[in-house]
PDB file of N, H, CA, C and O in Angstrom:
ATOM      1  N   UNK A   1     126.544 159.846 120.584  1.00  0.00           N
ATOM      2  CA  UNK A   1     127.864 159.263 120.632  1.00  0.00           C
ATOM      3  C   UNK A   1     128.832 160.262 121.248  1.00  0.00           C
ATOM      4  O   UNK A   1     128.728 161.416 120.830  1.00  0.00           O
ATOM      5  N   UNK A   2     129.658 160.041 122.074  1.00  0.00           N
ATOM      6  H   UNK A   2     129.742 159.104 122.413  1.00  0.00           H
ATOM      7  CA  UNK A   2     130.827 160.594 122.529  1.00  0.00           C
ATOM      8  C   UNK A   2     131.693 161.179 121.821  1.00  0.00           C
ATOM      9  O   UNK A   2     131.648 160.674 120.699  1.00  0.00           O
ATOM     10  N   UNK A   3     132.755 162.283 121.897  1.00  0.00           N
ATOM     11  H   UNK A   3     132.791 162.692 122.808  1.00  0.00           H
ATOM     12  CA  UNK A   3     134.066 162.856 121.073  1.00  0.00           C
ATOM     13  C   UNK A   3     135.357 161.897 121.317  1.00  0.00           C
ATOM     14  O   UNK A   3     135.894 161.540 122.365  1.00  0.00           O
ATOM     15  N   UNK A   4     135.582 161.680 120.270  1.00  0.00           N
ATOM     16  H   UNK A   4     135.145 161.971 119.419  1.00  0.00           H
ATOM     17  CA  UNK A   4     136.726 161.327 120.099  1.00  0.00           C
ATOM     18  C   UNK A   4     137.631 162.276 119.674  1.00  0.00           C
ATOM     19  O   UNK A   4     137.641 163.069 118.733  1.00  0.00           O
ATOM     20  N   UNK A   5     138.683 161.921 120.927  1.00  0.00           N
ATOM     21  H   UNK A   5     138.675 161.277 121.691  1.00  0.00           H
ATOM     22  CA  UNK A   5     139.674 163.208 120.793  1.00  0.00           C
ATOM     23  C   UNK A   5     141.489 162.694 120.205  1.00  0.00           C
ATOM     24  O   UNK A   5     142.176 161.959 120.914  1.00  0.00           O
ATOM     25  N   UNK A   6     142.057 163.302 118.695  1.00  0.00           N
ATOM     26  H   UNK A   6     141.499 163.899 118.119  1.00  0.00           H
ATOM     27  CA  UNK A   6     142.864 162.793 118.354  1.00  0.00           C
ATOM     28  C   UNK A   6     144.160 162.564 119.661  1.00  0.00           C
ATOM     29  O   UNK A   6     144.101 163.122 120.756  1.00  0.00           O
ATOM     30  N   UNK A   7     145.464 161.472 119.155  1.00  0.00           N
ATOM     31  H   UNK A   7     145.513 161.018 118.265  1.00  0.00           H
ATOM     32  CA  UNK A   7     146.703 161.301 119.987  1.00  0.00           C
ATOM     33  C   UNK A   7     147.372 161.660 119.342  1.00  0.00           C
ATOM     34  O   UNK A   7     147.951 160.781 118.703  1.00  0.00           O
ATOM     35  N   UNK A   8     147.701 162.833 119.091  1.00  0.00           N
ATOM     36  H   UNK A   8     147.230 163.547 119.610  1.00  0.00           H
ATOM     37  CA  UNK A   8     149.373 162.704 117.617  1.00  0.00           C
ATOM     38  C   UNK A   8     149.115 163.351 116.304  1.00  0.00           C
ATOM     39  O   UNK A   8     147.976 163.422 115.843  1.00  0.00           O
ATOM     40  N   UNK A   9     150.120 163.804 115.724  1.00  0.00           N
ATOM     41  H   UNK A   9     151.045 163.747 116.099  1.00  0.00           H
ATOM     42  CA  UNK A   9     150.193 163.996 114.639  1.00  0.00           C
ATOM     43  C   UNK A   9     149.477 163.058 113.677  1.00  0.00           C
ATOM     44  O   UNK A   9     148.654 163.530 112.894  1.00  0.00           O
ATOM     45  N   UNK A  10     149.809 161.447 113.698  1.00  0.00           N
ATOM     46  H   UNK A  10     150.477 161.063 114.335  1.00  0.00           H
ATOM     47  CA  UNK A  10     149.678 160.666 112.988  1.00  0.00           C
ATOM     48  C   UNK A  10     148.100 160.052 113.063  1.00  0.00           C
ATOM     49  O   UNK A  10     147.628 159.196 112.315  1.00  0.00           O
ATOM     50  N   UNK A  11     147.542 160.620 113.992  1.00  0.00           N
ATOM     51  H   UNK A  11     147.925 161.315 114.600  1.00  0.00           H
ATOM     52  CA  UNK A  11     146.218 160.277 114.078  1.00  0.00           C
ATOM     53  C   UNK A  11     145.745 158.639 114.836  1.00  0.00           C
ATOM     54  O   UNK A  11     144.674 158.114 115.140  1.00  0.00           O
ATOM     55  N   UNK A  12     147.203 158.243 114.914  1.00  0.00           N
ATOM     56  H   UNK A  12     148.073 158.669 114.667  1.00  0.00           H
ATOM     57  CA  UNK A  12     147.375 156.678 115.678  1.00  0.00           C
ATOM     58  C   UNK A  12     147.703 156.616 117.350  1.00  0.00           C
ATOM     59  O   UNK A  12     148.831 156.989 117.671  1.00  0.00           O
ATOM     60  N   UNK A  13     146.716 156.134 118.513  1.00  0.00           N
ATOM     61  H   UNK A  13     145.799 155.831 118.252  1.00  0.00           H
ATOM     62  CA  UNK A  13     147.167 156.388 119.703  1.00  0.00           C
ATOM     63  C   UNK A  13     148.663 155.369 119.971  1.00  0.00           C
ATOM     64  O   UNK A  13     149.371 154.669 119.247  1.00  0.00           O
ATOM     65  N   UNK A  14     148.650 155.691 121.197  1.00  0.00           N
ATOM     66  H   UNK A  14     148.074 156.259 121.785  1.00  0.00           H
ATOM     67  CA  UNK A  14     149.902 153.934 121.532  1.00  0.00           C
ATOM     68  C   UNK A  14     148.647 153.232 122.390  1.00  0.00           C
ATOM     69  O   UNK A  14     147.719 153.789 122.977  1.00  0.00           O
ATOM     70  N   UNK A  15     148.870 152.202 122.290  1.00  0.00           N
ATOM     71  H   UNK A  15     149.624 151.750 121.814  1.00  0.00           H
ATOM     72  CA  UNK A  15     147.949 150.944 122.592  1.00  0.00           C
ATOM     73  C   UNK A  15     147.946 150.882 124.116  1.00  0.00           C
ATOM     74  O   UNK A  15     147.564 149.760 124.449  1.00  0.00           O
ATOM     75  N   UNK A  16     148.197 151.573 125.068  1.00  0.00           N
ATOM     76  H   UNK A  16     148.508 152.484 124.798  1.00  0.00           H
ATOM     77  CA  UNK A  16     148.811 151.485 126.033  1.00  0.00           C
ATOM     78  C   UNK A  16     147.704 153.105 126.531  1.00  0.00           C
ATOM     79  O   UNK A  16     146.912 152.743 127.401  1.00  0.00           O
ATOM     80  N   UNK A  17     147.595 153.980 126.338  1.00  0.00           N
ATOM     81  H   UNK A  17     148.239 154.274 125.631  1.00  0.00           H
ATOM     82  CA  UNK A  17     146.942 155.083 126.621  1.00  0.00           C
ATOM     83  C   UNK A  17     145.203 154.815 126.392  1.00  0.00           C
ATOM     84  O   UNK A  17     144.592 154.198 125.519  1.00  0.00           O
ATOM     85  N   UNK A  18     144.798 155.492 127.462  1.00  0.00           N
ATOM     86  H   UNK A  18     145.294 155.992 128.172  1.00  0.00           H
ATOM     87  CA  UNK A  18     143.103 154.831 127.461  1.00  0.00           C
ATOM     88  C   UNK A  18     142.652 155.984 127.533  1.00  0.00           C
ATOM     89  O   UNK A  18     143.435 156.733 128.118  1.00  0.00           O
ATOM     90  N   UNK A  19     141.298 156.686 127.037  1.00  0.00           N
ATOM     91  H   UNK A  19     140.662 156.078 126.562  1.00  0.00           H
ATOM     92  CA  UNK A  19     140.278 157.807 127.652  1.00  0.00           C
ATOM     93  C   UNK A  19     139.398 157.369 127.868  1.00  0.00           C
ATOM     94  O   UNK A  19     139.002 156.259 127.510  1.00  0.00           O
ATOM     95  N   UNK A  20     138.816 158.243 128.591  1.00  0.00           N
ATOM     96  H   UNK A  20     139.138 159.144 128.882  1.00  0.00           H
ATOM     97  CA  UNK A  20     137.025 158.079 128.973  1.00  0.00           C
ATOM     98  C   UNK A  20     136.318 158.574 128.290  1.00  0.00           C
ATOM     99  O   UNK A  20     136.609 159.705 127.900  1.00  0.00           O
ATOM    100  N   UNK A  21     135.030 157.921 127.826  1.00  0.00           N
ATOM    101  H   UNK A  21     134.795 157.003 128.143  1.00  0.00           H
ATOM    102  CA  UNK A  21     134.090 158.343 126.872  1.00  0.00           C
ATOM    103  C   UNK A  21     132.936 158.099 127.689  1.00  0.00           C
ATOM    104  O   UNK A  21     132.970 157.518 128.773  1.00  0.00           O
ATOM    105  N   UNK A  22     131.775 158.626 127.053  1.00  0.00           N
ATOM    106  H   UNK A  22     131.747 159.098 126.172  1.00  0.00           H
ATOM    107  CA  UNK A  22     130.369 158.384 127.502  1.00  0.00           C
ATOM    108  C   UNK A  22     129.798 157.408 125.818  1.00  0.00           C
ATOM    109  O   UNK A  22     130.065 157.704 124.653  1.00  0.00           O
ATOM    110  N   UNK A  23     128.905 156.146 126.398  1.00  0.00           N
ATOM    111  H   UNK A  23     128.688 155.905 127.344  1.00  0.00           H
ATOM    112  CA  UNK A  23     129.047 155.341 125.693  1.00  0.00           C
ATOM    113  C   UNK A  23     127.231 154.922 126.385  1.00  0.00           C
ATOM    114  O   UNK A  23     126.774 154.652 127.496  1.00  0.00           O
ATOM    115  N   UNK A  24     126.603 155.093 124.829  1.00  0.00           N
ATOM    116  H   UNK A  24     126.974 155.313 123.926  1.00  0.00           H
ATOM    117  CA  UNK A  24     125.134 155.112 125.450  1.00  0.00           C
ATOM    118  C   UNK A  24     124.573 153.338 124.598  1.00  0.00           C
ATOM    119  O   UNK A  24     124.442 153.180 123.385  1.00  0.00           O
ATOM    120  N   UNK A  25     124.393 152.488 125.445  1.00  0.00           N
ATOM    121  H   UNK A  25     124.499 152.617 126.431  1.00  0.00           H
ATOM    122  CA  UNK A  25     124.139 151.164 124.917  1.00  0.00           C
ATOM    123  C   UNK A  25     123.279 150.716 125.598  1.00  0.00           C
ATOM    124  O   UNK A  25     123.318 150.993 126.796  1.00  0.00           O
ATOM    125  N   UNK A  26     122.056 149.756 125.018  1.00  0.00           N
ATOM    126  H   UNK A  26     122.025 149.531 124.045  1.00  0.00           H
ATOM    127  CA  UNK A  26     121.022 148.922 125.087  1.00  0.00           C
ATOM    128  C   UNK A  26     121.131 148.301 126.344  1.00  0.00           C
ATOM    129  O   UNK A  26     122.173 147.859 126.827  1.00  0.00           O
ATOM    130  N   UNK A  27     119.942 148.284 126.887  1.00  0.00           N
ATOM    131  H   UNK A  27     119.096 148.643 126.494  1.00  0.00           H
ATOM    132  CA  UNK A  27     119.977 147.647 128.500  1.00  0.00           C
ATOM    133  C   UNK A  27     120.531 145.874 128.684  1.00  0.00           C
ATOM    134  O   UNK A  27     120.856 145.389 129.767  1.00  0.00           O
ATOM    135  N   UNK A  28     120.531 145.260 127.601  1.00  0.00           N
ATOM    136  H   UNK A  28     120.267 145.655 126.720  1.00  0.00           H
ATOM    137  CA  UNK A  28     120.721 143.677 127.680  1.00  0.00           C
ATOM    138  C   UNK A  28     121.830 143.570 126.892  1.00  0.00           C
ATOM    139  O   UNK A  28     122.361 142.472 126.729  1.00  0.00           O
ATOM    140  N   UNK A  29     122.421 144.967 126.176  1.00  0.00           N
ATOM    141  H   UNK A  29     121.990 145.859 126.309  1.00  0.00           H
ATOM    142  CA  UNK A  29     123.940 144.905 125.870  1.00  0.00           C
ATOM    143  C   UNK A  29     124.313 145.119 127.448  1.00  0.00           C
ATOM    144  O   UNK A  29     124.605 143.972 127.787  1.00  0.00           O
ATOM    145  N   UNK A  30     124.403 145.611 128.130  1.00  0.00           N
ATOM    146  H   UNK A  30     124.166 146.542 127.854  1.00  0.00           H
ATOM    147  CA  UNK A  30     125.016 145.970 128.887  1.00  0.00           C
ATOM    148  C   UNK A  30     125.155 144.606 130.178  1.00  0.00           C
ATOM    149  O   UNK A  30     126.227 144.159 130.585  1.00  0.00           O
ATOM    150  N   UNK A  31     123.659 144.112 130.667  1.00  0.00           N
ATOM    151  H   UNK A  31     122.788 144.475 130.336  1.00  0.00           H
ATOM    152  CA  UNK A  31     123.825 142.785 130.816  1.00  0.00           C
ATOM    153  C   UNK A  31     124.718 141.674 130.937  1.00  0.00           C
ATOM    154  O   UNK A  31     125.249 141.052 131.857  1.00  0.00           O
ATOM    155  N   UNK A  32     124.696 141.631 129.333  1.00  0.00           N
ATOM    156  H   UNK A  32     124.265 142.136 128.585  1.00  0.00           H
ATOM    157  CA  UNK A  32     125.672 140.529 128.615  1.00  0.00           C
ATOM    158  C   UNK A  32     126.593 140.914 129.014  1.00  0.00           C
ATOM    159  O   UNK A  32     126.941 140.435 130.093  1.00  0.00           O
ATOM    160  N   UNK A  33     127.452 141.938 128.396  1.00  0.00           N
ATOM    161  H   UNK A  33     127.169 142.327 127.520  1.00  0.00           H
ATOM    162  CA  UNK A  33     128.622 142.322 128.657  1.00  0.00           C
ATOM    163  C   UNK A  33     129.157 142.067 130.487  1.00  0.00           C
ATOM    164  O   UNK A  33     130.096 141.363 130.858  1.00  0.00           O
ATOM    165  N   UNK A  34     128.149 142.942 131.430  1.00  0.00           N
ATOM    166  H   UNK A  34     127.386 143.514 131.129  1.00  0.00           H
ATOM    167  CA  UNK A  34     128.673 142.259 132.621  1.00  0.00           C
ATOM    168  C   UNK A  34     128.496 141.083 132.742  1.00  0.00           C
ATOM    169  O   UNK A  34     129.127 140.637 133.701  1.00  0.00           O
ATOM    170  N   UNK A  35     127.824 140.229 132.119  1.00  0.00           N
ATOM    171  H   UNK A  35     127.312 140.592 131.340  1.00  0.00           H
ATOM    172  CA  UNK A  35     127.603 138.583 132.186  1.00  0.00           C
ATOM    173  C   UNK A  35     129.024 138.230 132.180  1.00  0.00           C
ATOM    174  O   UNK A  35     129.674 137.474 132.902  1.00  0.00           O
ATOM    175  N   UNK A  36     129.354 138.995 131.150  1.00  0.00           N
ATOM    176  H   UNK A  36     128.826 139.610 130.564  1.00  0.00           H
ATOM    177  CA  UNK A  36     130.810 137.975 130.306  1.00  0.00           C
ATOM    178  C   UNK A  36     131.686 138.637 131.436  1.00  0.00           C
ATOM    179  O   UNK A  36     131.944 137.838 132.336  1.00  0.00           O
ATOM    180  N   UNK A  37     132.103 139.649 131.576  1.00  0.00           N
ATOM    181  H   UNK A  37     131.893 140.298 130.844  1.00  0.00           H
ATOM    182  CA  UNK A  37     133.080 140.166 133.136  1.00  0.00           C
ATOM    183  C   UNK A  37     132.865 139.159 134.027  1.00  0.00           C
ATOM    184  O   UNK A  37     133.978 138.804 134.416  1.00  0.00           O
ATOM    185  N   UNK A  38     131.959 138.472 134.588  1.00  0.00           N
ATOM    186  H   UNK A  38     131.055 138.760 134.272  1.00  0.00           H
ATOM    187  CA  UNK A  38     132.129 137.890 135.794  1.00  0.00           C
ATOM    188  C   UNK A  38     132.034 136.597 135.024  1.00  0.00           C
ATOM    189  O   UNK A  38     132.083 135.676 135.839  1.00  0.00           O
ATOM    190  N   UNK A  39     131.929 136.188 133.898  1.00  0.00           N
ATOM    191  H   UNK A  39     131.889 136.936 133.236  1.00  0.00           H
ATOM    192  CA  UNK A  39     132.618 134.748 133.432  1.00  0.00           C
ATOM    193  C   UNK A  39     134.257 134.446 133.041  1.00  0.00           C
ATOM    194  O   UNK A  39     134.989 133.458 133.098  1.00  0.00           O
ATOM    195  N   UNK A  40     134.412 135.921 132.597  1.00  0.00           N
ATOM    196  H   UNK A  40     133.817 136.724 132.551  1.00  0.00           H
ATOM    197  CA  UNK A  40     136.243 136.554 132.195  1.00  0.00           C
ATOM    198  C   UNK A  40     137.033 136.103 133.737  1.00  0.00           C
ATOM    199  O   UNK A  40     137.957 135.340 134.017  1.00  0.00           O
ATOM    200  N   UNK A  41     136.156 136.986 134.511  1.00  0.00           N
ATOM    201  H   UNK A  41     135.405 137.606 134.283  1.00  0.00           H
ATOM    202  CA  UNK A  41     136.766 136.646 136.618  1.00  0.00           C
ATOM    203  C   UNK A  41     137.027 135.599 136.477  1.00  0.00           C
ATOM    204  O   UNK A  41     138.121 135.107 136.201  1.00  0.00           O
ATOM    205  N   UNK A  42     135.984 135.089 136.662  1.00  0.00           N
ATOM    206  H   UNK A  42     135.095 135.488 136.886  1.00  0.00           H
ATOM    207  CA  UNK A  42     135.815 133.262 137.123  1.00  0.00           C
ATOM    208  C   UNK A  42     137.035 132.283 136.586  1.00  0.00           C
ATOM    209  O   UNK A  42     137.937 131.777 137.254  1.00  0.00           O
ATOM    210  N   UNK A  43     136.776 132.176 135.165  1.00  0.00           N
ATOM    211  H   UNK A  43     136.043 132.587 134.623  1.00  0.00           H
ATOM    212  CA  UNK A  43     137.939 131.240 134.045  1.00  0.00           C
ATOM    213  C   UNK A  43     139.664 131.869 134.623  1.00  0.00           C
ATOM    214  O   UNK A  43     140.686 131.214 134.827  1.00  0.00           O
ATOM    215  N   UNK A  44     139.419 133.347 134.753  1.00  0.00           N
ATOM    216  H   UNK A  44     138.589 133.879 134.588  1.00  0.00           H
ATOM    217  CA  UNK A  44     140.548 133.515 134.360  1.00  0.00           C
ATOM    218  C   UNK A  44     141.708 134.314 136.017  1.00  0.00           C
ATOM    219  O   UNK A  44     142.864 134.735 136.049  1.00  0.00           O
ATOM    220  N   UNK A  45     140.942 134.219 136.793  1.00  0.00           N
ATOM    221  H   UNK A  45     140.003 133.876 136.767  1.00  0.00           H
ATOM    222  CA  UNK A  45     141.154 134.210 138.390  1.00  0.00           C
ATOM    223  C   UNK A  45     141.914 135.328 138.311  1.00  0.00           C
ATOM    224  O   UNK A  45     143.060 135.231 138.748  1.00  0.00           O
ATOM    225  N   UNK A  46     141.424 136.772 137.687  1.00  0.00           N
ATOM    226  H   UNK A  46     140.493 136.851 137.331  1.00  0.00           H
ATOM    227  CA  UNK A  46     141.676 137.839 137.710  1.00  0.00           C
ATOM    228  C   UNK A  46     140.348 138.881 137.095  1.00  0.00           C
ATOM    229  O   UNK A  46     139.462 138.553 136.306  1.00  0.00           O
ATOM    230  N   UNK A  47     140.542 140.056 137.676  1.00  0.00           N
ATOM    231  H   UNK A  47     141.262 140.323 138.317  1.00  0.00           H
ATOM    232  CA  UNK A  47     139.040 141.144 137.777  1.00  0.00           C
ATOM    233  C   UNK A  47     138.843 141.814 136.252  1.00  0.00           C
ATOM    234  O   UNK A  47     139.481 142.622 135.578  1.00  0.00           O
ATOM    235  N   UNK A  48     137.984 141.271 136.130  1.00  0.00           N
ATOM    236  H   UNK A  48     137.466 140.615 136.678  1.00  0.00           H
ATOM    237  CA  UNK A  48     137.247 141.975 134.414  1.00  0.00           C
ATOM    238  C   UNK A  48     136.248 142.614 135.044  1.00  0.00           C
ATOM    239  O   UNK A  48     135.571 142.139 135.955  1.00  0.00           O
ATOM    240  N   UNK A  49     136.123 143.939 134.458  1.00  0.00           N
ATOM    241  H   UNK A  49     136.673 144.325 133.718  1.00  0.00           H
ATOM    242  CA  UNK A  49     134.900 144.575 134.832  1.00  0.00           C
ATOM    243  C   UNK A  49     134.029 145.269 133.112  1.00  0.00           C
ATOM    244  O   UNK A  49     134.717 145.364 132.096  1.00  0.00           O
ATOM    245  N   UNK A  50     132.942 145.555 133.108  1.00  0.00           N
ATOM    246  H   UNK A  50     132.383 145.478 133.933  1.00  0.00           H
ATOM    247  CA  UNK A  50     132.447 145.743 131.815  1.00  0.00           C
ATOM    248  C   UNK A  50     133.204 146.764 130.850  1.00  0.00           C
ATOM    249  O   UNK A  50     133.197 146.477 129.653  1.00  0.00           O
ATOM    250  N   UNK A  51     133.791 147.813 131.214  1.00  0.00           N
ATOM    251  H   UNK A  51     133.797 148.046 132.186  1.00  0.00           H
ATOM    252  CA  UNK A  51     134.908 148.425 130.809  1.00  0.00           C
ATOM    253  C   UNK A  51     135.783 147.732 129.823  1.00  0.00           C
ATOM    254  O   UNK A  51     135.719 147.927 128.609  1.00  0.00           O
ATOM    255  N   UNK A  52     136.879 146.641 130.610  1.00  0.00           N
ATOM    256  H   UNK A  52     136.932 146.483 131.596  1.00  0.00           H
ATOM    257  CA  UNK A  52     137.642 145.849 130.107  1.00  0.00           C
ATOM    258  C   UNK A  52     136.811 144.892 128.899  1.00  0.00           C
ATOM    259  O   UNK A  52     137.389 144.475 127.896  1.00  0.00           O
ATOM    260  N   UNK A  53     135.381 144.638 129.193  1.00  0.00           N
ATOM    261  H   UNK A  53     134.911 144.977 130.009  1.00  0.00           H
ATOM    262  CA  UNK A  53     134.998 143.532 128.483  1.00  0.00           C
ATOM    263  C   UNK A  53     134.953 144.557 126.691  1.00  0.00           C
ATOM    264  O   UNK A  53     135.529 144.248 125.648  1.00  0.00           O
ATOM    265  N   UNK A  54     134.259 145.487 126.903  1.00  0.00           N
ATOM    266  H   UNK A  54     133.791 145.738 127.751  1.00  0.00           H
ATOM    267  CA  UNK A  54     133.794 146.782 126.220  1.00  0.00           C
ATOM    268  C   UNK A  54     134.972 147.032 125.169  1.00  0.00           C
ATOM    269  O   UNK A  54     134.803 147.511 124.047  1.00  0.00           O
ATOM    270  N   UNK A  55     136.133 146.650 125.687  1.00  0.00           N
ATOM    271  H   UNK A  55     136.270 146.262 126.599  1.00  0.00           H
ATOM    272  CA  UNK A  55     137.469 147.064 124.925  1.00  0.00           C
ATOM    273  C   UNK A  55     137.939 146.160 124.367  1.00  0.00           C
ATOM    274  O   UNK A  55     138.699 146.356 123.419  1.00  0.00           O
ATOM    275  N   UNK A  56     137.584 144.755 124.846  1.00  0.00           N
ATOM    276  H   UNK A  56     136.966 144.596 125.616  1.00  0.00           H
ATOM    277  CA  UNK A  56     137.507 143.215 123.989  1.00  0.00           C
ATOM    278  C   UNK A  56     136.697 143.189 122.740  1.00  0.00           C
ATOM    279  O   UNK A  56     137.082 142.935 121.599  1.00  0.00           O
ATOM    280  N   UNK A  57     135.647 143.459 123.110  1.00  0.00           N
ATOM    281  H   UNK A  57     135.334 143.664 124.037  1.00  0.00           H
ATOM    282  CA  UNK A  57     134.645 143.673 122.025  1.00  0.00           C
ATOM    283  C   UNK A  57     135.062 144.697 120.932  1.00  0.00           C
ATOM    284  O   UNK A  57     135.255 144.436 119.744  1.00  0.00           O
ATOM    285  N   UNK A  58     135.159 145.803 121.487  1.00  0.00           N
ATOM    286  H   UNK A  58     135.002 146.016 122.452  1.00  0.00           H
ATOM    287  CA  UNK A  58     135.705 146.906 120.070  1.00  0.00           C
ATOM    288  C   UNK A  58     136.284 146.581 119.356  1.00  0.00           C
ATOM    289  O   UNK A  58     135.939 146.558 118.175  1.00  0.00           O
ATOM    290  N   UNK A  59     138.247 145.912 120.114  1.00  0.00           N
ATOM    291  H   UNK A  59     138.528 145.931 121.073  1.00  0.00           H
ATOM    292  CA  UNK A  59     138.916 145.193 119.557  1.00  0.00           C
ATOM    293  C   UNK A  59     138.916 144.502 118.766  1.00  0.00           C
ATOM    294  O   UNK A  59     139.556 144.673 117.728  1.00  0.00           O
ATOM    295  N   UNK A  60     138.299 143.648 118.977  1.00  0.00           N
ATOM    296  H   UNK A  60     137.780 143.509 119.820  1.00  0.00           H
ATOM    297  CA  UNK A  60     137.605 142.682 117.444  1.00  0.00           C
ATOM    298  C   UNK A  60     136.858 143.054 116.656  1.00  0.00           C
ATOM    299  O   UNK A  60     136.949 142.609 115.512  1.00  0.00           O
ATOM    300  N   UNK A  61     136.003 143.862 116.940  1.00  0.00           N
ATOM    301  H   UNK A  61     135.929 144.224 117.870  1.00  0.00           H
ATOM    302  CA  UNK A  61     135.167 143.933 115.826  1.00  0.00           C
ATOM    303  C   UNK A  61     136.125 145.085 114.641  1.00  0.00           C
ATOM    304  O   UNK A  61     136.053 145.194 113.417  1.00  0.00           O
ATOM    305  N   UNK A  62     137.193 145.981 115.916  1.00  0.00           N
ATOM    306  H   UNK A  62     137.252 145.893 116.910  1.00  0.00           H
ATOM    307  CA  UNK A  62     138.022 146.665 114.536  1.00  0.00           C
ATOM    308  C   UNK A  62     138.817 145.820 113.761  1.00  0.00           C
ATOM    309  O   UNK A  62     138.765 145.809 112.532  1.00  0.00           O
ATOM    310  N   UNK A  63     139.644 145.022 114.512  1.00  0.00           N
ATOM    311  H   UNK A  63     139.687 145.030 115.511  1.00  0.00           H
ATOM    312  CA  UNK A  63     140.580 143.782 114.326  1.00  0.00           C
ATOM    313  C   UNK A  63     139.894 143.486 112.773  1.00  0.00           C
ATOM    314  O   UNK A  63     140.473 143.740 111.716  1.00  0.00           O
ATOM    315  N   UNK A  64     138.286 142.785 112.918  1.00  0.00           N
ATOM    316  H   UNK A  64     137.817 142.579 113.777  1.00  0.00           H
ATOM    317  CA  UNK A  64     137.705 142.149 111.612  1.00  0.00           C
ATOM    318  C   UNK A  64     137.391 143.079 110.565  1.00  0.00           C
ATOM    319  O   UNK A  64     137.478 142.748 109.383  1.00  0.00           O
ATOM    320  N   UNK A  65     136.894 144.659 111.068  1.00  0.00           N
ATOM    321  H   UNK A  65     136.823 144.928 112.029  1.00  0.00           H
ATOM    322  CA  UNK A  65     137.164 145.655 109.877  1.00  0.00           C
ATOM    323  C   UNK A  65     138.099 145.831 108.792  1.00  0.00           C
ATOM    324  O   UNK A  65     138.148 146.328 107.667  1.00  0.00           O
ATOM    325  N   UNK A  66     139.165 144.912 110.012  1.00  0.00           N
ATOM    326  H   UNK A  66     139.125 144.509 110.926  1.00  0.00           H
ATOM    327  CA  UNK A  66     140.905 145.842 109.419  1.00  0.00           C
ATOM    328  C   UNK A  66     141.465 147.072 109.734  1.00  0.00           C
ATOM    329  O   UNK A  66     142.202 147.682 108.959  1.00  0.00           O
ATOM    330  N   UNK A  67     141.130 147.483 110.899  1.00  0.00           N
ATOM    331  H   UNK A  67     140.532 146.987 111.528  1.00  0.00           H
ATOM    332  CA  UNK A  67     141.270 149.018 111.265  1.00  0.00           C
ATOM    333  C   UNK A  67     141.851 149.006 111.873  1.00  0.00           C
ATOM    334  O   UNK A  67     142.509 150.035 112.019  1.00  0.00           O
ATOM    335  N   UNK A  68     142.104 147.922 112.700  1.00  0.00           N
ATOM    336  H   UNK A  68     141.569 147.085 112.582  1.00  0.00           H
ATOM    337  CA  UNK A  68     143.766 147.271 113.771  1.00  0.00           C
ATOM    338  C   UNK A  68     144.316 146.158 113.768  1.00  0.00           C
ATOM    339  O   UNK A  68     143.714 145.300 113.122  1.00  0.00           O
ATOM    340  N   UNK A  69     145.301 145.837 114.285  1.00  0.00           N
ATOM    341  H   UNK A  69     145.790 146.534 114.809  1.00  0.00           H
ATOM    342  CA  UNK A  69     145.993 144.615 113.932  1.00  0.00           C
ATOM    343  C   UNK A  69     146.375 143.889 114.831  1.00  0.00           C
ATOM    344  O   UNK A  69     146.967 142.842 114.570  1.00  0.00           O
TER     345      UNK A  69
END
C-alpha cells in the first residue's frame, strides 16, 4: 500500500487538493473500473478516466463507513 501523507494540523484535507499514490489492484478490478470510465464518457459527454472512476469508488465506500460526508 502507498503513504499517505497528512494536510494540516487537523488531519482533514480540503476536498479540492488531490495526491498521487501508487495503488496496487487486481487485474479485472482494474478492467471494470476502465469499463465504467468509458461508460461515465459515453452517458455523460465528458472524459472519465480510471483515476476519476477510482475516486468515485473510494468516495462511497468512505461515504458508507461514515468517514465522509
Amino acid at each position: 500500500m502507498g503513504e499517505h501523507h497528512g494536510h494540516g494540523g487537523d488531519g482533514h484535507g480540503h476536498h479540492d487538493e488531490m495526491e498521487s499514490i501508487t495503488v496496487t489492484l487486481e487485474c479485472d478490478q482494474i478492467e471494470a473500473l476502465e469499463e465504467l470510465a468509458a461508460e461515465y464518457s459515453k452517458k455523460l459527454s465528458q472524459a472519465w478516466d480510471l483515476s476519476a472512476v477510482l475516486r468515485l469508488a473510494v468516495g462511497d465506500f468512505m461515504a458508507r463507513q461514515g468517514k465522509i460526508t
